[in-house]
Structure formats: C-alpha cells, structure tokens
N, C-alpha and C positions, 0 to 999 in steps of 0.2 A: 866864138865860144871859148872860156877858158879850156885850156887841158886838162888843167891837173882838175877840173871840176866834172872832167866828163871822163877821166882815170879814177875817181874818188866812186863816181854813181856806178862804175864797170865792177871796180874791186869789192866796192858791199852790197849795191844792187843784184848785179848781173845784166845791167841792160848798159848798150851802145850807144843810145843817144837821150835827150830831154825831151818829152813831149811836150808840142804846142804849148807855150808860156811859160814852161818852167824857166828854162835857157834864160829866158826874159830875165826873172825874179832872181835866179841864181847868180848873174852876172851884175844887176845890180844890189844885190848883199854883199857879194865880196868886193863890189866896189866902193863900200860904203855909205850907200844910199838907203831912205828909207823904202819904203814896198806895202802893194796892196796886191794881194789877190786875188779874185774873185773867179772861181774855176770850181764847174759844178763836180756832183759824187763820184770821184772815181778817176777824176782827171789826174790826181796825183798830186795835190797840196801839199803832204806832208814830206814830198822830196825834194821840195825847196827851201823848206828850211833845215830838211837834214844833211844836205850836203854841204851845205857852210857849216855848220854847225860839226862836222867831222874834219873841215878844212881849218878852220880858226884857231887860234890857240885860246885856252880858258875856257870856261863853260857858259853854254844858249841855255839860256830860259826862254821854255815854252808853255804860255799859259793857256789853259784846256780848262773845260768847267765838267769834262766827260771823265768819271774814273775809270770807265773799259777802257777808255779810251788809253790812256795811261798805260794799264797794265799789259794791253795788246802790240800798242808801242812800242813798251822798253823790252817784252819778252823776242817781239821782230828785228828790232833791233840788235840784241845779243847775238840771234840767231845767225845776224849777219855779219858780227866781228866786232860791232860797236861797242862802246862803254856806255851807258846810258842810266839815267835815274830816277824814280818819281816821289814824290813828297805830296801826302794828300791825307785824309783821316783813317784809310784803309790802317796806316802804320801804328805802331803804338807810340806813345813818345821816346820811350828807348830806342826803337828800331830809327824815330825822326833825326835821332839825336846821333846814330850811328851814321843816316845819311847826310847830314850837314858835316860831320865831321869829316869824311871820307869827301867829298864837294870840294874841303876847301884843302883838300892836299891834293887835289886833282884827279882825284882815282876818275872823276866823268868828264864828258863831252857835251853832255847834254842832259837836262831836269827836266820834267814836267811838272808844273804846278796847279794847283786849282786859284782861282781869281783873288778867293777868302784867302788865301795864307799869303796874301801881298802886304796885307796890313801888321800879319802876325810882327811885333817888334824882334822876336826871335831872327824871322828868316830875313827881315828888312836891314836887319846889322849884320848876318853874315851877306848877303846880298854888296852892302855897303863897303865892307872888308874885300870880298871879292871882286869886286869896281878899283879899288883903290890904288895910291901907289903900294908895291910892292905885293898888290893882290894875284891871284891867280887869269882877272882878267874877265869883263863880261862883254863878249862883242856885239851877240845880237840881242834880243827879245823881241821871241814871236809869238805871234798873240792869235790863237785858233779860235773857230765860231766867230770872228770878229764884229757880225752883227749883231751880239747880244748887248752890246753900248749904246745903240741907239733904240730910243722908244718908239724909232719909227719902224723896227723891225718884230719879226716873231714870236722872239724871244729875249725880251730883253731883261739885263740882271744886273741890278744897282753895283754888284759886287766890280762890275765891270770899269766902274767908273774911278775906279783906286787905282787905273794902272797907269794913268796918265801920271798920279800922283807918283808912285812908285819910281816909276820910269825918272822923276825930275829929281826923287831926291838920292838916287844913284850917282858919287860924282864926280863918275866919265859916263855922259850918256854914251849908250850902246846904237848899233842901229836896231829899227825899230818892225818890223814888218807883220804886215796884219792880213788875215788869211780867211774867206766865208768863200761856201758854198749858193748863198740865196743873198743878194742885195740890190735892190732899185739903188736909181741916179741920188735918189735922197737919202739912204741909208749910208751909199758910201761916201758922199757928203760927210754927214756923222762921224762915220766910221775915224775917218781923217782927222776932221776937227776935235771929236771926245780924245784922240789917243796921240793929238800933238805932231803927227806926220809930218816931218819938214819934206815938199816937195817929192812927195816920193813917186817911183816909179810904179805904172797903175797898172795891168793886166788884167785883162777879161777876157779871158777864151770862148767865152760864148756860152750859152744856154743848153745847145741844142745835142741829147743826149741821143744819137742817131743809131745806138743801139737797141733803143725802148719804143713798146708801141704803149701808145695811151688809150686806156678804154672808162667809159663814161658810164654807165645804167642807171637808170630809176627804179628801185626793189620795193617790196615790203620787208618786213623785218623777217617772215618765214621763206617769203624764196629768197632773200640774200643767204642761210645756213642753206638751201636747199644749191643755191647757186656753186656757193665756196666748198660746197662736199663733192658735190659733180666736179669741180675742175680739181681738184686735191685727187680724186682718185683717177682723172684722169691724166695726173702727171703726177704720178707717185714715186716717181724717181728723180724728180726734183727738191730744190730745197725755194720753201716760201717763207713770207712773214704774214701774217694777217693783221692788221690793225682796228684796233677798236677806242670809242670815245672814252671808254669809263672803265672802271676796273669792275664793276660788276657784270659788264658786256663781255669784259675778259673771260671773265671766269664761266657764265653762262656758254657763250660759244666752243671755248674750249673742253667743255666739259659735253656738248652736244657733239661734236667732232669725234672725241676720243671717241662714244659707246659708236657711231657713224663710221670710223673710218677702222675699228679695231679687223671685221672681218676680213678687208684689205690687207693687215696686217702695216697699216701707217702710221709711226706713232704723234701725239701731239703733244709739243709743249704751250709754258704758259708762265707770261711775267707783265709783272705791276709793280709797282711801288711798295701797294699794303702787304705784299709777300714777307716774308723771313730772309734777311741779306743770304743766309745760306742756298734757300731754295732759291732765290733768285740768280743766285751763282752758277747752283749745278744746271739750272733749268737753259743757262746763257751757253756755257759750256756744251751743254751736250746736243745744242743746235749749232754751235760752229767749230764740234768737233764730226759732225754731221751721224749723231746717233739718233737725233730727233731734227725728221725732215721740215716739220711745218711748226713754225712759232706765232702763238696768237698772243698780243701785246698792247698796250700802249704806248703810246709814241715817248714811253719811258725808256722803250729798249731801242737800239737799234743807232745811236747815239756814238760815235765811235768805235763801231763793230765794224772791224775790216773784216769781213768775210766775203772774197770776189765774187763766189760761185751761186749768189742766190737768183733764182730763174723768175720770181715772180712776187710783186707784191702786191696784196688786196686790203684795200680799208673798205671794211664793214660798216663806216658813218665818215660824213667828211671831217679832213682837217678844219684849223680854226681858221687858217690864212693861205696862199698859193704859195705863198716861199714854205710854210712847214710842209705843206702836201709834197712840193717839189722835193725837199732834202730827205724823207719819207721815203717816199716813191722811187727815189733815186738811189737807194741802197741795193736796187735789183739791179745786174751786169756791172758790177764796177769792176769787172773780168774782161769788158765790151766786148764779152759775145750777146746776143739777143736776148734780152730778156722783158716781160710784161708787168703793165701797173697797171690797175683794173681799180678803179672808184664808184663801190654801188652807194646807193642816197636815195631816202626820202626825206619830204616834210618834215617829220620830228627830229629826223639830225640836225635841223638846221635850228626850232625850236627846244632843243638838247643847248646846241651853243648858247647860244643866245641864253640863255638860262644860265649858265654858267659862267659868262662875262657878269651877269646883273649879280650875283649870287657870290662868285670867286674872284673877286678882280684880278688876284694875283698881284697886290699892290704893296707888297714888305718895302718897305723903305722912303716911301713915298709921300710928300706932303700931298692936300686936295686937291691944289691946283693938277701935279702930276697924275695923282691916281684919276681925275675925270678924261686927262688927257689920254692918259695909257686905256682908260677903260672906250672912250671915243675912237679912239686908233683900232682897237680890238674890234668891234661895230665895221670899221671902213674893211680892215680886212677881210674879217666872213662875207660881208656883200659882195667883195671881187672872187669869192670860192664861189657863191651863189652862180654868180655871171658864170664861171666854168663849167658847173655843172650845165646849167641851163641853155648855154651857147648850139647854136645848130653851125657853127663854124669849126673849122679844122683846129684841133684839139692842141695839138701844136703850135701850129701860128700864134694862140690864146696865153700860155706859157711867156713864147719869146718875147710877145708884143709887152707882156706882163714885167719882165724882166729889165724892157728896154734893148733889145737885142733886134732893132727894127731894118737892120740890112739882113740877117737871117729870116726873117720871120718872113720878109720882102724876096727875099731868093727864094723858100719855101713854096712860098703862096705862087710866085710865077711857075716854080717845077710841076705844083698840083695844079695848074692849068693845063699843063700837055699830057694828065695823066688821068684817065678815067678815074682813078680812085685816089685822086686826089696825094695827098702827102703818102698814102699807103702804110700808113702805121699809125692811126689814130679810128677809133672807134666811128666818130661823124666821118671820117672822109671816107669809109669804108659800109658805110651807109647801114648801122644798126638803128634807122629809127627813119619816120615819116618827117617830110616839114609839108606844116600845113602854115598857107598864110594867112595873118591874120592882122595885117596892116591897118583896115578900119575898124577894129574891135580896138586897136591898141591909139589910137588917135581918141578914140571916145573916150578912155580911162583917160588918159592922159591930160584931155582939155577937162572932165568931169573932177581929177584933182586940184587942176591948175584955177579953176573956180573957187575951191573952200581948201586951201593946202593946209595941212599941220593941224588937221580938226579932227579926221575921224582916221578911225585904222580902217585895214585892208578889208575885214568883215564884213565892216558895215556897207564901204563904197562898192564892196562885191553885190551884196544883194539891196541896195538902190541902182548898179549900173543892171542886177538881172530885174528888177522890175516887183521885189517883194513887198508883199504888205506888213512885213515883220513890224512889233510892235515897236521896237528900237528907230525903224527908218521912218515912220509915221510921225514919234514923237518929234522927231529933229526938222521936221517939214521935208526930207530930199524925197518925200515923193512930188513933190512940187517943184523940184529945181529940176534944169534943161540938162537934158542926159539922161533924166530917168528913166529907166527900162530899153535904154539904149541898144540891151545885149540878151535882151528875151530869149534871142534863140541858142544864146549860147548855156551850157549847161553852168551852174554853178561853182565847182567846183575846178570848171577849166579858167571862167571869170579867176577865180581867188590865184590860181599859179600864172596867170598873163601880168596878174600885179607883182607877183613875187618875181616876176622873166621882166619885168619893166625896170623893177627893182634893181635887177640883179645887174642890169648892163644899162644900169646909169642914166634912164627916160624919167624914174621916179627914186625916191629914196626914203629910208622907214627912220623913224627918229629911233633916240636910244631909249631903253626902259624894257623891263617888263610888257608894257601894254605899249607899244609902238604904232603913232600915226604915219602916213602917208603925204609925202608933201613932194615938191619937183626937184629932180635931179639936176646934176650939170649936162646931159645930153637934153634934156625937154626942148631947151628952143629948138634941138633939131625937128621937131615935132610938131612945136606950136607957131613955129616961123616956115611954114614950109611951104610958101606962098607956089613951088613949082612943081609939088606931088615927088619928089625924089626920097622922099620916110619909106624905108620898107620893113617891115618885120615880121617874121615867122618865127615858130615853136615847133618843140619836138611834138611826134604823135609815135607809141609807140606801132609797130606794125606785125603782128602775131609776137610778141612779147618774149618767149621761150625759144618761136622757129630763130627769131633774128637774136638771141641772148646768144646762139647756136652758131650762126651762121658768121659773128667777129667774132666771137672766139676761136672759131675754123679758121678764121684767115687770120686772124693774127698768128697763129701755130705755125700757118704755113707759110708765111714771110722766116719763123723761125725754122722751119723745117729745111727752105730753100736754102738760108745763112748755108747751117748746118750740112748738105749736100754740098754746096760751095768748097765746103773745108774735104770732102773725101778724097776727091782725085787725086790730091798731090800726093808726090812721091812718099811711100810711107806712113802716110797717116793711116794707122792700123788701131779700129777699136779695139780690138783684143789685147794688144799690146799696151793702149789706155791704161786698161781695166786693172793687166799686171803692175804698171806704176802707181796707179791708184792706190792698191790693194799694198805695196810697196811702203807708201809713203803713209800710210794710217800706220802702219806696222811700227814706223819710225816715229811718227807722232804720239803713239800711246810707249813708247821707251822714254822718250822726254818728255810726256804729258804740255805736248804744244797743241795747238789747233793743226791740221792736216795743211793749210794754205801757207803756214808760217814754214815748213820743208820745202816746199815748192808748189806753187798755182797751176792749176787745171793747164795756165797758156804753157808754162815751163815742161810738163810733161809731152803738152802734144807738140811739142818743139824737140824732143826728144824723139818723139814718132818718127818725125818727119824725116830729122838729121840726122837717126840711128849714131851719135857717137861713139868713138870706141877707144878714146883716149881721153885724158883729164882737159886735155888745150881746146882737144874735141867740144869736151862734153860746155868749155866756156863760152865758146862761139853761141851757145845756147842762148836764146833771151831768158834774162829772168834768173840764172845762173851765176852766181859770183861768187870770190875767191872762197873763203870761211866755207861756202856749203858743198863748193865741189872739192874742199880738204875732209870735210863731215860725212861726205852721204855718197859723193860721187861714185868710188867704188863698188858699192851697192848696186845704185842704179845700172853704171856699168856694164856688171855683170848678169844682172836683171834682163838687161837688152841683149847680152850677148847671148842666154841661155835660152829666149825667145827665137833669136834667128837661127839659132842650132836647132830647132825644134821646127822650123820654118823649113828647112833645107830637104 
C-alpha cells in the first residue's frame, strides 16, 4: 500500500488503515489506472477518490447528480483541512463565476459537479483550459452513482451519457474512475462501456451489510401507521427515516405521526419534492443535526446524506426495484454499528407501481424505441421486488443472490444450516410467518396458464382455477377447459397471491400495461418438465399476525441489544462519559452551524471512551481523529475527559 496514501487518509481522515477495497482503488488511481467500484452504503466510496484527489496536483472532478450531496461533501471536507469546491444551480451565476475563477488559480483540489453542467460551454472550456498545457492540471474524474448510465439500472439519467463525451473532448484524458453502491453483472457491464473505461481496475466488496437485519411484513394500510407508531415510540431515542411511494403518503403519514407521537414528545419531520427548497432545507437539517428524530420521505431524501448514526429504516410501500430498496434501506448503520430495515407491503403498493411506470415513464430524453425499453426494464425490476417480498427464503441470501454476490450468499446459506435461526438477522430466518405448502395448487396454475398463456389476467384465471360461475369465465368457455375448479378448496383470494408468488419468482410472468395478462416465466419448465417430482413450493401464512409482528421485532432488538452489550466491558467504555462528548460535540456543531457527525462520529467518541486520551498525539492514536480537528476541537474534548475522570475519582 502506498504511504504517503495511508499518511494523507491519517492527516484528513483520522483513520490508520483503508477498509476492504479502498487500498484496492486508491492504488490504482494513483497509479494511473482507470477504476470501478462497486461497494455498498457506508463502505466508504467516497475515500477513494478523496485521497488521490488531495495527493495529485490540479484539480478532481467529481460528478454527483445529488446536491446534499455536495454540500455535505465540501462542508466534511473543509472540516478536515481540505480545499474543496462545488458548482451546481444552488449558486447564482456570480457566485459560479467566482468558483470557476478561483478553480483555475488553483485555490481547490477537488469540484463537485452535477452531470448537466458537463455540457454547459462555460464549464467545458475552463475544464479544457484546465486539462491543457500550461493548465492547472485535471488528473482524475470521478464519476459517483455510477449506475445512472445504464438503462439497465434504477435510476437511470440521459444526463449521464455526456460524460463519456466530456471526458474525450478534454485534451489530456484524466484517469477515469466510477463508483455505485447497487449494480448487477450487466449494469457494470454498462457502466464500463457508456463511460469508456480503459481496462480498469474492478472492486466489489461485496453485498453483504452484516450490520443490518432485514425484516419483511404483509400490512394493511391502517396497521402499517399503527405498526411505525409502536416501534418509533419504542425507540424514541433513535434516529429513523420512514419511506413512502408518494408525496401524498408523505404528507398524510407524517402528519398522523406528529398528533401520534407528540404525547411522547418525538418530533416528526417531512420532505418531498412538492415542498418549498427552503422547508425542504431546514426540514433536511434539522434531522441530521439531530433535532428531529424521525424523517418521513420519499426516496427524494436521503440521497447523499452522510449521516452515520441512523438506527432504522422503514418503507411504508415498496421500492420500484431491489438495487433502490437496497441503496434506501442501506442509509441505516453506515456507522456499522446495528442497525434495522423493515419493508411492510400490500397488494396496492405493488398496483401503486405498476400504475406509475404506465402513467410516469420517466422517459425525458428518450426516443420510443428507449422509452418502451426503459419502461419494460422498469416492469422486470418491480417483479424481482415482488419475489422479495414474497420469498419464504432467507432474506439475505435473496439480496446477495440478486446482486450476484453468489460466494456470499453460498457462505451464508451453509452458516444458516448450522444455526437454528437461520442467517439470524433477517425477518424469514427468524421465523415471522408460517410456510404452508402448496406445490400442487401451484403445478395446477402453472400448467392451467401454460394451456392459454398471454390471454387472460390473473382475475380471471383465479376464479376459473377456483371454480366460478362468473359471467366473464362463462363467456370465454374456461368453464370447459381442463383445470377448472382445480383449486375449490382453496379460498380465492389466496388463488389470486399464489399467481402474484408465481409471478414473483419467475414460474409465471404478467405482461406490461395497465391490464396485465398472465403468460409463463423463465423458471415454468421447472414446473412443467418435472418428470421426477423435485418442484416444490410454498408461501407465506401469516401466524397470529401482531403476536409474530412482535415477536421479529424482539429479536431483531436483541441481536442489537447483544451487539451493544459486546461493546460495554472494554476498558472505559463509559455511557456517561458518551452522553458528555455527545452533549460536547452539538455544542460545537451549533458554533459552526455543521451537522454534529461532521466534528466527530458516534465511533470517534466512544474511542475516546475507551482510550481516555490525555494529550494531542494521544487524542490521534483515536480512530476517526485527524490532524485539522484535533488542532480544532481537541482541547475541548481533552478537557472534557479530564474533568470527567476528576469527577470519577
């Protein structure tokens, strides 16, 4: 590992070594090489490209489509001695015109840009000036979210596709290195080819967020607010996010919360789109300055918010896709102490989506061919959330396998063989629901489609496989076709979600539209070739509904309680003493109006606990700790601990 690259991450960081794949990325930047990396919430992305970027001479362009993101950045960064800059529409144009100036006389080390101002001719010719001979010098460009290039991803944003351009007419190409949290085999595929990667060095750290438990439910819309009020007041000393589909879900839930959780004295915030940039400002602020514990949102917010200490996230309706649920869901622990993602869902979340892909394509820039493509894509992804939901398998394994992370996912699944409860941090392995089998109910649908596929939807084939005399199934003759009333004893209603769980893990599959038919999946041969009875499949059933909503939430607590007891014995770990650096470090946060995590993270204090420093060399041996804040703050703190231990004696 370079030195001066692990003296550079000591001096602005505070920390002693690179976690898992950084090392990787960091040594091939400064070696020149291009870079992929794919490293989930929290792993630490963005310290791969800031330490070349404080190593190199001339200034990194770092392109970001998140504007917290930005401003969180360049405030962290100053924080910790760097020069840093962002360019994006927050500014006016005086103020753009004051940072490109100041850029090209070197006052920075590092930009942030948003995608759109790649093409602006403004920033393309100081860009070009600064490439040049006798320029200031552009070594890298790094390119964050790097899954929004490909269509086969989440989120994908036309804007994205200017940077390959950019990049070529810069002329000294820079290295080039490109950075997501969520991307399949095919996206990074993409990734590479949209953005011109010469052979670059690829990093995947893996999937597997081993600090998070994943919990799954089937709600109605009244005990989901009933659910999220019960666990909000019984962790009211944490900080959450709540997610919601729509911005009217926003504003209805947040508003049933607030009169709900006021007696507690817990207060709620609330951010969307349709808000006012201001209240969406102070509303963002005063959850990651931790005035307002619980933020109910759409997955508007949440978006380059480093804030480490969030303990739990809850969606209220599912995500569109399992890379958005995951990058979502993954903004709890990026502290990796424990923290919980909890996904409650019914039926109309899913016809909610669905509704919204026919309705919103989300297709700006897009000729037909793409928009049917992107809008098909959008379809395939909600199907693979469906399958999550509906899975009776380890919640986990579903993820990694999802991911492609098939040596985890395979380590996993062997560890929950030797362990009664399975992976021990996922909702199914932890047993909140019944499996009931229903292997010959699901062979009957299956060959009942595979007779008339791409004719009728899920309604109709539900009540011809239950045996109805509806006027609809009459007309069409399937009271007369083989399979009818196959499923008498089963009730209706469970018929119609055996098709959506068929659906969902890939036996059958729904066309696109509005009114979606039922035709066969790419698993059905396993189904309809099964000449050796080896098809099995079950469903969930729930089993007293509230006892067992009860009963993973209990244990999920107390996997986090155990963490949590883990961390007491050692020497010094003293809550009290927390509470005073806690209490310390708001103090100094509302003097420089930073967020409380930008002075030092929750890990940086109880390291302090631990280590009781009582000199400055002291207080750097600290993780998390580096030169600028222990020149800032250290004295403080210092004293802080020494006036505890006098109080202790």
């Amino acid at each position: 590992m370079n030195e001066h690259a692990l003296q550079t991450l000591k001096t602005y960081f505070g920390y002693g070594s690179f976690r898992p794949g950084q090392d990787r990325m960091v040594d091939a930047i400064l070696a020149g090489r291009d870079a992929l990396g794919v490293m989930p919430t929290g792993a630490g992305k963005s310290i791969c490209y800031q330490v070349p970027a404080l190593m190199l001479p001339g200034i990194t362009f770092v392109v970001s489509p998140l504007v917290s993101l930005m401003g969180d950045q360049v405030r962290a960064l100053k924080a910790a001695g760097a020069r840093p800059s962002y360019l994006n529409s927050t500014l006016s144009p005086a103020q753009q015109n004051t940072v490109l100036k100041r850029a090209e006389e070197g006052w920075y080390q590092i930009m942030y840009v948003a995608p759109e101002r790649l093409s602006d001719p403004r920033f393309l010719a100081f860009a070009q000036r600064a490439a040049g001979e006798g320029g200031i010098g552009v070594p890298l460009v790094a390119v964050d979210e790097a899954h929004c290039v490909s269509q086969w991803g989440q989120d994908f944003r036309p804007a994205y596709l200017q940077i390959a351009e950019f990049i070529e007419a810069l002329p000294a190409r820079p290295v080039v290195a490109a950075f997501t949290a969520t991307a399949t085999q095919r996206v990074r595929r993409d990734i590479v080819g949209m953005l011109g990667l010469e052979e670059p060095e690829t990093v995947v750290t893996g999937f597997d967020r081993a600090n998070l438990s994943w919990s799954v439910e089937e709600l109605g819309d009244k005990a989901k607010t009933r659910w999220i009020t019960e666990y909000v007041v019984a962790h009211a000393q944490e900080s959450g996010i709540i997610y919601c589909s729509t911005r009217k879900a926003v504003d209805a839930l947040s508003a049933e919360l607030a009169l709900a959780l006021m007696p507690h004295g817990i207060s709620v915030g609330r951010y969307h789109a349709g808000m006012a940039m201001g209240d969406r400002q102070e509303s963002q602020a005063a959850f990651i300055d931790d005035r307002v514990p619980v933020m109910v949102a759409t997955n508007a917010f949440g978006m380059g918010i480093d804030k480490p200490n969030v303990r739990y996230v809850i969606h209220n309706n599912v995500s569109e896709s399992i890379e958005a649920y995951y990058q979502e869901a993954g903004r709890a622990g990026r502290d990796g102490d424990p923290a919980s993602c909890y996904l409650l869902w019914n039926g109309r979340d899913f016809a909610l989506r669905r509704m919204m892909i026919d309705r919103d394509p989300d297709d700006d820039g897009l000729d037909e061919e793409q928009r049917e493509q992107a809008r098909a894509n959008r379809y395939r992804l909600l199907g693979q959330m469906e399958g999550y939901c509906q899975t009776t398998g380890c919640l986990r394994e579903y993820i990694l396998r999802y991911f492609g992370d098939e040596a985890a996912a395979g380590e996993l699944l062997h560890e929950a063989r030797d362990q009664a409860a399975g992976c021990g941090a996922c909702s199914n392995c932890l047993g909140a629901f019944e499996v009931e089998d229903v292997t010959e109910a699901a062979r009957e649908a299956v060959r009942f489609v595979a007779a008339r596929p791409g004719r009728f939807g899920k309604v109709l084939i539900a009540d011809a496989l239950h045996g109805s005399k509806a006027e609809k199934v009459l007309r069409v003759h399937l009271d007369e076709a083989e399979g009818y009333g196959a499923l008498h004893a089963m009730p209706i209603a469970h018929i119609r979600k055996l098709l959506d769980q068929l659906a969902g893990r890939g036996y059958l599959a729904a066309s696109q539209g509005e009114y979606p038919v039922l035709e066969l999946g790419p698993r059905a041969v396993e189904v309809l070739g099964d000449a050796e009875g080896r098809f099995r499949f079950s469903v969930k059933r729930p089993a007293g509904k509230r006892a067992q909503s009860s009963r993973a939430q209990r244990a999920v607590d107390l996997l986090r309680d155990e963490a949590a007891l883990d961390a007491r014995p050692r020497v010094g770990d003293d809550a009290e003493l927390f509470e005073r650096l806690r209490a310390l470090r708001t103090e100094l946060a509302r003097e420089r109006q930073w967020a409380p995590y930008m002075v030092f993270a929750d890990k940086a204090l109880r390291g302090m606990c631990r280590q009781r420093p009582r000199t400055r060399d002291e207080l750097l041996e600290v993780s998390g700790v580096g030169e600028k804040k222990a020149d800032d703050f250290g004295e403080r703190f210092l004293s802080e601990i020494a006036a505890f231990e006098d109080g202790q004696r």
